[in-house]
DRENTORKOL-3810 file (N, C-alpha, C; in nm, 4 decimals):
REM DRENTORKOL-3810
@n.u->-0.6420; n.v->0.7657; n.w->-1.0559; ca.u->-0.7365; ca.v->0.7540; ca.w->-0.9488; c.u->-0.7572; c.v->0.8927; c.w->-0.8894
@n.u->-0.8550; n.v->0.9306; n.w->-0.8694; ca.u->-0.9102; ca.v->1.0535; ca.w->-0.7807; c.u->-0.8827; c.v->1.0496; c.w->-0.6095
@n.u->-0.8323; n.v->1.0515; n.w->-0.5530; ca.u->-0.8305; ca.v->1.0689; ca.w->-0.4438; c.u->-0.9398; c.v->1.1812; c.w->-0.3624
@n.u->-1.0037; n.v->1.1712; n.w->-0.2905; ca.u->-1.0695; ca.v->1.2192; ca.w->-0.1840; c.u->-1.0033; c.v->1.3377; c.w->-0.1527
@n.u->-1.1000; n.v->1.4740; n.w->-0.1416; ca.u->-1.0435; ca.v->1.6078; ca.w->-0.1128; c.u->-1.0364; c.v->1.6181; c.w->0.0533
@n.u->-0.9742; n.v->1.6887; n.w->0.0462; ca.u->-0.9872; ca.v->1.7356; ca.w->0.2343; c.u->-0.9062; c.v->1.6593; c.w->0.3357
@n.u->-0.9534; n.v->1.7002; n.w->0.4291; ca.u->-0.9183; ca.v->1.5966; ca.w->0.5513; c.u->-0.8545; c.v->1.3918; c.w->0.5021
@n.u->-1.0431; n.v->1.3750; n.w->0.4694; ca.u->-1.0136; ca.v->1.2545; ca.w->0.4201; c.u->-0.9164; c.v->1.2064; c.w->0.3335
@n.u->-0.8780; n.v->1.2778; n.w->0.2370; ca.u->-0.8019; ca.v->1.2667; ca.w->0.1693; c.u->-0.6529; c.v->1.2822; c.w->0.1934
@n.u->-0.6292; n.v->1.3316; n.w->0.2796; ca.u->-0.4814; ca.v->1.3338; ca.w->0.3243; c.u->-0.4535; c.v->1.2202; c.w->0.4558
@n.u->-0.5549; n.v->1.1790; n.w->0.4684; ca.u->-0.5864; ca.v->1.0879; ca.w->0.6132; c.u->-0.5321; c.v->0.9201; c.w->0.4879
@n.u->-0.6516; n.v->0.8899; n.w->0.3780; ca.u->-0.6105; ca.v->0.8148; ca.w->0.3363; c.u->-0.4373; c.v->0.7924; c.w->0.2769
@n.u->-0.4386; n.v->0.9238; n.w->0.1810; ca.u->-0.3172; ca.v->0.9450; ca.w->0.1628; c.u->-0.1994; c.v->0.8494; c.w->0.2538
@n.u->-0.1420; n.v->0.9819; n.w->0.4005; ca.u->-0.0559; ca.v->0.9364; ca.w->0.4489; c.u->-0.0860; c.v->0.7640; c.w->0.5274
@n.u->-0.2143; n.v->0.6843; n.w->0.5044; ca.u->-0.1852; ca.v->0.5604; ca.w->0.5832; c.u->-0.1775; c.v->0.4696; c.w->0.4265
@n.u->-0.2259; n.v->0.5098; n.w->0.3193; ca.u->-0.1212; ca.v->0.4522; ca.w->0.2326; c.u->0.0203; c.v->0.4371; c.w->0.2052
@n.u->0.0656; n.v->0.5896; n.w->0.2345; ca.u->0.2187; ca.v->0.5716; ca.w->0.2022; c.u->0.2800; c.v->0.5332; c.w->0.3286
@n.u->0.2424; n.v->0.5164; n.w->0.4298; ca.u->0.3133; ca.v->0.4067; ca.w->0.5319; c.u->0.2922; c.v->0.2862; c.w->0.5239
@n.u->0.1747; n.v->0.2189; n.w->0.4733; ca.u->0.1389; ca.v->0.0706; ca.w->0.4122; c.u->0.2185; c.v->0.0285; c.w->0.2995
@n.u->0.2707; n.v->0.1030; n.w->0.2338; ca.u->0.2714; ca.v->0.1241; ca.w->0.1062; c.u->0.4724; c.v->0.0787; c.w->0.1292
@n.u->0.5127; n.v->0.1549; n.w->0.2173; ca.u->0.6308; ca.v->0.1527; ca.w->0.2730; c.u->0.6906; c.v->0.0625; c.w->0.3803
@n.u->0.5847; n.v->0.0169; n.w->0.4924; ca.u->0.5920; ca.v->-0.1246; ca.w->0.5562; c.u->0.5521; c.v->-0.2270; c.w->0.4151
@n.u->0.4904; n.v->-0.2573; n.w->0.3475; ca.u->0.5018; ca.v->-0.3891; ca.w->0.2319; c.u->0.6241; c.v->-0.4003; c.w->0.2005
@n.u->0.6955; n.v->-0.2670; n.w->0.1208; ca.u->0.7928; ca.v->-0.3158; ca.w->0.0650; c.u->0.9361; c.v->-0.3304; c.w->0.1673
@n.u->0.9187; n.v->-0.2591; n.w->0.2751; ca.u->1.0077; ca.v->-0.3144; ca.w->0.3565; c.u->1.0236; c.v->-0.4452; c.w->0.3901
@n.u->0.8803; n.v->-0.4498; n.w->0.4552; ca.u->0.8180; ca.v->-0.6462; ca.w->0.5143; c.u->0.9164; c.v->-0.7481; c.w->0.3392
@n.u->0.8954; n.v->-0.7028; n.w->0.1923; ca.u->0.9773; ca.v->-0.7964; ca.w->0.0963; c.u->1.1039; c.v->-0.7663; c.w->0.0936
@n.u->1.1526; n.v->-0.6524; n.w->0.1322; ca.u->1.2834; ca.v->-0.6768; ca.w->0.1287; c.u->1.3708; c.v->-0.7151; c.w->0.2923
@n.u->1.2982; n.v->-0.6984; n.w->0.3593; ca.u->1.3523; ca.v->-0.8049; ca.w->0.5229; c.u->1.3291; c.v->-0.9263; c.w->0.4776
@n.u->1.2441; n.v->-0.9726; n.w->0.4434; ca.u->1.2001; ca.v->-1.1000; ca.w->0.3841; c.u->1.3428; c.v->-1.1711; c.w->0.3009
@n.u->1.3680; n.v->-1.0968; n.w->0.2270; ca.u->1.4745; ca.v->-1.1859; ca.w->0.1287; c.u->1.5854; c.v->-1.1267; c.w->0.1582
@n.u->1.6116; n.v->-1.0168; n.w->0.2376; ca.u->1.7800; ca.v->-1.0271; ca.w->0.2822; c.u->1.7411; c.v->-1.1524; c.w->0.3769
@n.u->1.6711; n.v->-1.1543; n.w->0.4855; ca.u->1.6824; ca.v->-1.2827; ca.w->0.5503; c.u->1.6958; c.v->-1.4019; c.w->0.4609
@n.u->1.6484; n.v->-1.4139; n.w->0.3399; ca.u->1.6628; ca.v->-1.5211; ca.w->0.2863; c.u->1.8170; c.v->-1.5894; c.w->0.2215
@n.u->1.8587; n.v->-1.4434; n.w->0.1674; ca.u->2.0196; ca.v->-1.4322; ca.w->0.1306; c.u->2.0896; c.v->-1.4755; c.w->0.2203
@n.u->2.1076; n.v->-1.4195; n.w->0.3641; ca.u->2.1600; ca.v->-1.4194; ca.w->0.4850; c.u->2.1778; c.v->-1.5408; c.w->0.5420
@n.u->2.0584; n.v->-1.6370; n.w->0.5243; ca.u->1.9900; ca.v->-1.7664; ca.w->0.6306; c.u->1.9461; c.v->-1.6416; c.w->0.7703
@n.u->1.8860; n.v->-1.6260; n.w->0.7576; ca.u->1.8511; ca.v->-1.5255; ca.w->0.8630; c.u->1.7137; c.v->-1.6886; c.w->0.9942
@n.u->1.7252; n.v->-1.6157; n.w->1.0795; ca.u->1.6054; ca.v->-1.7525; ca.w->1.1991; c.u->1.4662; c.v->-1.7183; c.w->1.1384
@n.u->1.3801; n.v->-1.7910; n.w->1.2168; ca.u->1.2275; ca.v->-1.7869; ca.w->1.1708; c.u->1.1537; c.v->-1.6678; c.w->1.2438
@n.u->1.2391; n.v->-1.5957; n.w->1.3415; ca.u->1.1436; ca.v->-1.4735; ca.w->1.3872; c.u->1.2297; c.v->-1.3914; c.w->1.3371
@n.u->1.2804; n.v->-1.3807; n.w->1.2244; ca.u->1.3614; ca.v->-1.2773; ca.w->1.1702; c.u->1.2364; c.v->-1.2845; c.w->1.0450
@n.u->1.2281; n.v->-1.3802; n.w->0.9640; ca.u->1.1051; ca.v->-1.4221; ca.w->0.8591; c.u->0.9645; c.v->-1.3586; c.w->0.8941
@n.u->0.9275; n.v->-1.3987; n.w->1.0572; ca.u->0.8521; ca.v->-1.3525; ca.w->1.1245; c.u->0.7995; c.v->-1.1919; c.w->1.1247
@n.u->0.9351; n.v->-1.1637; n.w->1.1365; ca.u->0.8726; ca.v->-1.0084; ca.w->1.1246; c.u->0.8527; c.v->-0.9109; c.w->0.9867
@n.u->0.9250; n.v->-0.9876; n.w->0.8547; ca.u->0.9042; ca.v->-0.9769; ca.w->0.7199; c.u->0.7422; c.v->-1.0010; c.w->0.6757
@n.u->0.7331; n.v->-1.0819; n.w->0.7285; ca.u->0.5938; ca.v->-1.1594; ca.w->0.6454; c.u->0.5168; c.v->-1.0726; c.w->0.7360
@n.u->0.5018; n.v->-1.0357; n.w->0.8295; ca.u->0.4092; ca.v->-0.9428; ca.w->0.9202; c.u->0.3920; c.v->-0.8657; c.w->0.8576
@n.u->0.4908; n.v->-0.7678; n.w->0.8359; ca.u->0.5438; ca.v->-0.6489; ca.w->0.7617; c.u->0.4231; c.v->-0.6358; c.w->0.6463
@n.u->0.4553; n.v->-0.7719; n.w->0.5638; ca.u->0.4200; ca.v->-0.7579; ca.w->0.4179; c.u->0.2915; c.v->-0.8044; c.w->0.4548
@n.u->0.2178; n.v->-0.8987; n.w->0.5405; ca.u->0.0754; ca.v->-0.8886; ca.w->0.5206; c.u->-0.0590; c.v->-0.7908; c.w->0.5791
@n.u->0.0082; n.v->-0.7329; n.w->0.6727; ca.u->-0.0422; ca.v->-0.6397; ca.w->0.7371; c.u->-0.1178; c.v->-0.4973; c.w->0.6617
@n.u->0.0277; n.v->-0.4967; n.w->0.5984; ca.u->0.0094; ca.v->-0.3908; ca.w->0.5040; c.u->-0.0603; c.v->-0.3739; c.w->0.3409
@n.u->-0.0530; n.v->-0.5598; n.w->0.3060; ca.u->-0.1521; ca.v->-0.5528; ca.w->0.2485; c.u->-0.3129; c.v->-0.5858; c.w->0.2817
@n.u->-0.3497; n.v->-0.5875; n.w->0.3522; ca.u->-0.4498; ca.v->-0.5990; ca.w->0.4930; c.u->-0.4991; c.v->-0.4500; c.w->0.4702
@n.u->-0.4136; n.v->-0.3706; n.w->0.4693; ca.u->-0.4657; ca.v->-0.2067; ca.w->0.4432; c.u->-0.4800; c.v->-0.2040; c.w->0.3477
@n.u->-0.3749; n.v->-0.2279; n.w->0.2330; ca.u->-0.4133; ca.v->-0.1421; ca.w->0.1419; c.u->-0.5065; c.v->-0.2026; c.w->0.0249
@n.u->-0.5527; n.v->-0.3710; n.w->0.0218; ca.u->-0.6716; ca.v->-0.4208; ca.w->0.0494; c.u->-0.7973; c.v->-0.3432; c.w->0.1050
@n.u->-0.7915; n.v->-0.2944; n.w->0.2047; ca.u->-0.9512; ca.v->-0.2194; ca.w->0.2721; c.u->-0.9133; c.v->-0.0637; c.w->0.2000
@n.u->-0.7892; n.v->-0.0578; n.w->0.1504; ca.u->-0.8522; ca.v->0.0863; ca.w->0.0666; c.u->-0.8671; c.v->0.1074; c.w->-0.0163
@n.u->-0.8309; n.v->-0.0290; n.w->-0.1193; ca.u->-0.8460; ca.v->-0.0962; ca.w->-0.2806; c.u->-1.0295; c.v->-0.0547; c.w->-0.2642
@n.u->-1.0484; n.v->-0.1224; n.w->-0.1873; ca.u->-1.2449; ca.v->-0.1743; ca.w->-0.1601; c.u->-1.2939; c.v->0.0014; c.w->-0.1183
@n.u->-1.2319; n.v->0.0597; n.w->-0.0750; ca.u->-1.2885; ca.v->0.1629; ca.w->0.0190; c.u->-1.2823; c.v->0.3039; c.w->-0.0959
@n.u->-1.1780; n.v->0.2960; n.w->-0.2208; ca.u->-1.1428; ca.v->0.3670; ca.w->-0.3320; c.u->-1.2020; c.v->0.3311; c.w->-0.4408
@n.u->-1.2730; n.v->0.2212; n.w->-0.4599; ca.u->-1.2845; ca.v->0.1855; ca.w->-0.5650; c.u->-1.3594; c.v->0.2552; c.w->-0.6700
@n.u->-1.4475; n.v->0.3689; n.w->-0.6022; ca.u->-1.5109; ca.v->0.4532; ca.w->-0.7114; c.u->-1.5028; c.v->0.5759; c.w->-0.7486
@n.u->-1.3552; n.v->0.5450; n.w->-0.6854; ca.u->-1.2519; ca.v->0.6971; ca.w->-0.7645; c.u->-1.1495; c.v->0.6523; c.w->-0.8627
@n.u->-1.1773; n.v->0.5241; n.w->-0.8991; ca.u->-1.1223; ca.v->0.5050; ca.w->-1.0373; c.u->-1.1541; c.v->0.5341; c.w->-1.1278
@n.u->-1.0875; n.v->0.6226; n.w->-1.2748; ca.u->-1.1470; ca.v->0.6560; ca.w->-1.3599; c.u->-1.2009; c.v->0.5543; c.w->-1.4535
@n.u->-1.0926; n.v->0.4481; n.w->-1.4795; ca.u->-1.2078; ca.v->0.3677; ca.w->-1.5657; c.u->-1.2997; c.v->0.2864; c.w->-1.4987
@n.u->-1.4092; n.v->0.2647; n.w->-1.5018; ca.u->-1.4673; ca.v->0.1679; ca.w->-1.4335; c.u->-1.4956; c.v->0.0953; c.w->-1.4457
@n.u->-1.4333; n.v->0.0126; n.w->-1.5450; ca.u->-1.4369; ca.v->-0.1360; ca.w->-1.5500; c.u->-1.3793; c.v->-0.1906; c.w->-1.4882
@n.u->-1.4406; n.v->-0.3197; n.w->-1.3633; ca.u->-1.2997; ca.v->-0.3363; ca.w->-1.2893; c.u->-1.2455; c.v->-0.2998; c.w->-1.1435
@n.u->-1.2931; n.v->-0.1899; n.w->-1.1259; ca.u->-1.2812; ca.v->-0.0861; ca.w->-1.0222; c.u->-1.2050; c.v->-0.1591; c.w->-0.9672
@n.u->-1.2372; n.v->-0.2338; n.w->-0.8046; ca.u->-1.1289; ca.v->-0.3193; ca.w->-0.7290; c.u->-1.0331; c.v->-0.3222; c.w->-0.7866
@n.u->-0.9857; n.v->-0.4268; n.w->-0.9090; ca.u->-0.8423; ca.v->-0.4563; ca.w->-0.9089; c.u->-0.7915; c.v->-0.3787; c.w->-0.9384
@n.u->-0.8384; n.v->-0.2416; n.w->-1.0218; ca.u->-0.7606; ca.v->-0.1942; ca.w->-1.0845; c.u->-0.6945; c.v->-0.0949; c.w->-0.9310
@n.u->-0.8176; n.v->-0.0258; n.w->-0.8461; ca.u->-0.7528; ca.v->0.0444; ca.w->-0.7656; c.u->-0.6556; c.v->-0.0508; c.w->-0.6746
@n.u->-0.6589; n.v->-0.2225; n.w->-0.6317; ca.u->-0.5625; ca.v->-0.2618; ca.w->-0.5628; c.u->-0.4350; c.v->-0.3100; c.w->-0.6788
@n.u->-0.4438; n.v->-0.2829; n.w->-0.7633; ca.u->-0.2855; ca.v->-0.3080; ca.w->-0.8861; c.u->-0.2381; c.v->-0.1587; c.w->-0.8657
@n.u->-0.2933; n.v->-0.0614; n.w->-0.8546; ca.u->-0.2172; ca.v->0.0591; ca.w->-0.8579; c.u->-0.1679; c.v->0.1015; c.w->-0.7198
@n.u->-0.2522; n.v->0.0903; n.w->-0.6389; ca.u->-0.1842; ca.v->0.0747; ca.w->-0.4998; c.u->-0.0577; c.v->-0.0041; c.w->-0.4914
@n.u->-0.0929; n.v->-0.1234; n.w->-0.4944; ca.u->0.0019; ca.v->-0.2325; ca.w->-0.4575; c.u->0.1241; c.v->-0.1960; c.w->-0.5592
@n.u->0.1196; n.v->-0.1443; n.w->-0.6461; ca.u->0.2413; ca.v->-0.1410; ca.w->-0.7135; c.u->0.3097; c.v->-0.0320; c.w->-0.7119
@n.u->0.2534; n.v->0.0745; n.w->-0.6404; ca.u->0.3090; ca.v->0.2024; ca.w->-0.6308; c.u->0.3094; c.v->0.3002; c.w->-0.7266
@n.u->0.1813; n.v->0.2990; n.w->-0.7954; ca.u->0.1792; ca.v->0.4337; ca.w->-0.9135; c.u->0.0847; c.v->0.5075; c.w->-0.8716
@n.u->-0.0088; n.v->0.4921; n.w->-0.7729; ca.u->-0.0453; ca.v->0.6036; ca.w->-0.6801; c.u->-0.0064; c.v->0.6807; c.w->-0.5581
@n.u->0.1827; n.v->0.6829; n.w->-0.5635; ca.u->0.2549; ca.v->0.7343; ca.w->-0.4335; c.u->0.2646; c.v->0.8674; c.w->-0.5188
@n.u->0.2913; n.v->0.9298; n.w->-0.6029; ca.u->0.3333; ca.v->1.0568; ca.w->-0.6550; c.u->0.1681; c.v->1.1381; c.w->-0.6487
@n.u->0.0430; n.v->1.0863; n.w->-0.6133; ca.u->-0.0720; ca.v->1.1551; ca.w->-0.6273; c.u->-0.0444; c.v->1.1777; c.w->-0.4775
@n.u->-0.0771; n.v->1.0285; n.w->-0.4401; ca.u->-0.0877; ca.v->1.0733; ca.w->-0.2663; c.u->-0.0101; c.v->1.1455; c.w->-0.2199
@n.u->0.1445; n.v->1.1310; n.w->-0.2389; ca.u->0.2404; ca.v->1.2390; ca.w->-0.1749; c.u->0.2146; c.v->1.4060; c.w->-0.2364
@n.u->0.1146; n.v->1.4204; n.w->-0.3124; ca.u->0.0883; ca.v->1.5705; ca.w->-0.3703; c.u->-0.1014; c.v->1.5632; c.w->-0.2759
@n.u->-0.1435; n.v->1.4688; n.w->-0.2359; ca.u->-0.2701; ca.v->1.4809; ca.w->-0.1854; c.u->-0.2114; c.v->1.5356; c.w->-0.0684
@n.u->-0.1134; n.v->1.4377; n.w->0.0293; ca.u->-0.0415; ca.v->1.4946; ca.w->0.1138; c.u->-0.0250; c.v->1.6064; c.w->0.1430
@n.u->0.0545; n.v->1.6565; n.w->0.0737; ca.u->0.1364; ca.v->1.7983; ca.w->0.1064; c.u->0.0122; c.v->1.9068; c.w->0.0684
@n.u->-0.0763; n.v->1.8840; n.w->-0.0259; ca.u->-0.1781; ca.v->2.0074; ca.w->-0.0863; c.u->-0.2349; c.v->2.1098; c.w->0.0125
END
């Protein structure tokens, strides 16, 4: 995926890799509570976690989609690479650039 030069591009960047980092937190609070028996506002704040953040990175799947190189597809492919984390080593170099 191409990421956006400039400003924009480090703007998207770092609110991916905090989305990117609340999801997988929000699944793993999620299932230590589950291991644990953890209460329902312990669950509460897992599932927040995890939908919120895909809530973002959803509107930047849609908002990226035509900086995917292949373009067949565009959407899923930019929200499968998001969501799965094989665009944190671009962004964290869009980041820092």
């Amino acid at each position: 995926m191409n990421w956006p030069e400039g400003t924009k591009g480090r703007l998207l960047a770092g609110v991916y890799l905090i989305a990117f980092v609340a999801m997988a937190t929000g699944v793993i609070w999620t299932l230590y509570n589950q291991a644990t028996g953890g209460s329902g506002a312990q669950f509460t704040v897992g599932i927040t976690l995890f939908v919120l953040a895909q809530l973002v990175i959803t509107a930047m799947a849609f908002a990226l989609r035509s900086a995917v190189r292949d373009k067949t597809d565009t959407y899923q492919r930019a929200w499968q690479r998001l969501s799965s984390g094989l665009e944190i080593p671009a962004a964290v170099r869009r980041l820092t650039a």
